[in-house]
C-alpha positions as CSV (number, residue, x, y, z in Angstrom):
1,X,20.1,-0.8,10.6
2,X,23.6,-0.7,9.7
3,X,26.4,-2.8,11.2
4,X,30.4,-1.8,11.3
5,X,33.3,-3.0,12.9
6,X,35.2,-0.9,15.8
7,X,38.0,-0.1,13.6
8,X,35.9,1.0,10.1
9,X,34.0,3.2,12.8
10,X,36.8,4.9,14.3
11,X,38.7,5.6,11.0
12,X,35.3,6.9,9.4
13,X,33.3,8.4,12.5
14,X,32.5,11.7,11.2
15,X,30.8,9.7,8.3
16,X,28.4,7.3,10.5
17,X,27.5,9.7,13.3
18,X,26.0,11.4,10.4
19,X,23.9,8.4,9.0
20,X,22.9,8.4,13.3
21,X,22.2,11.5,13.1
22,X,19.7,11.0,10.1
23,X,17.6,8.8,12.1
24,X,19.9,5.0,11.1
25,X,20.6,2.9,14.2
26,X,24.2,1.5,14.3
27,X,25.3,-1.9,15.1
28,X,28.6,-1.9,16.6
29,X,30.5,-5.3,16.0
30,X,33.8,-7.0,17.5
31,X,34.8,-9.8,15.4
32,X,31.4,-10.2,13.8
33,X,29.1,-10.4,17.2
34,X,27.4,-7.1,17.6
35,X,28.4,-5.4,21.2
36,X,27.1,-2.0,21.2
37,X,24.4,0.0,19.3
38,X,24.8,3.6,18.2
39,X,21.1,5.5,18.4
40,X,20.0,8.9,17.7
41,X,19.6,11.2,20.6
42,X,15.8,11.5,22.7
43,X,14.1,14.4,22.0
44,X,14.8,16.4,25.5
45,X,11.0,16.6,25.5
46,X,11.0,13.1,25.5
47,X,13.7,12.3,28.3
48,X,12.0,14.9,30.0
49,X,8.9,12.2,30.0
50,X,10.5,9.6,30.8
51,X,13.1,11.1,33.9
52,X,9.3,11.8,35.4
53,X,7.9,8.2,34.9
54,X,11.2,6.8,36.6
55,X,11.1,9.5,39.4
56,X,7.2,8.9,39.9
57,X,7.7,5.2,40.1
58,X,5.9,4.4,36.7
59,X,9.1,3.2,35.2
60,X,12.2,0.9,35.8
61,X,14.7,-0.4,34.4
62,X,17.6,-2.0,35.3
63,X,19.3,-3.4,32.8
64,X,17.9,-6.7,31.8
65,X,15.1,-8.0,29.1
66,X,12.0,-6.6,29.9
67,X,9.6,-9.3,31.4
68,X,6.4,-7.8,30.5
69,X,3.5,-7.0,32.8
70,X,2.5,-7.8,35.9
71,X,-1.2,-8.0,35.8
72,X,-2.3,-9.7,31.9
73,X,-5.3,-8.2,29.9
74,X,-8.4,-10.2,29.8
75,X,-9.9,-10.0,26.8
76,X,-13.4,-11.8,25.2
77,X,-14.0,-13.6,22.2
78,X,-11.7,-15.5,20.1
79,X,-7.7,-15.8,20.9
80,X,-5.5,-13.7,18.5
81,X,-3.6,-17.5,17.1
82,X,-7.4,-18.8,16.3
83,X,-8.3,-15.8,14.2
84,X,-5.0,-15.4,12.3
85,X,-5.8,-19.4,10.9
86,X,-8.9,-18.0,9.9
87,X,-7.7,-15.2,7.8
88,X,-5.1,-17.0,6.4
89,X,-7.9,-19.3,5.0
């Protein structure tokens, strides 16, 4: 990911939205704290998708930090933390 300030990006545009369009995410910064990011385009097939998981309920979003899921997985046998400190052994 790339970072440039408001000013760099507006007197070289043509030359970043190219980088975005190869597929580079862009952080957009105001006196060094990032408040924007610049990101290739969806797929229309893939807007598409998601337009029909909002409009069916599936999906949300409104703005905020996802907070994960409502229901958690069970899962048996060892947690995940137990068998990293074994491999790491």
């Amino acid at each position: 990911m790339s970072s440039v300030g408001i000013r760099n990006l507006k007197n070289k545009l043509s030359s970043y939205m190219r980088k975005v369009k190869g597929g580079e995410i862009l952080s957009v910064t105001e006196r060094g704290r990032t408040i924007a990011y610049i990101t290739p385009a969806l797929d229309q097939t893939e807007l598409k998708e998601i337009q029909t998981m909002i409009l069916s309920g599936l999906g949300t979003w409104k703005g905020g930090k996802p907070k994960g899921a409502k229901h958690l997985v069970q899962i048996s046998g060892k947690p995940v933390s137990e068998l990293i400190i074994e491999e790491r052994r």
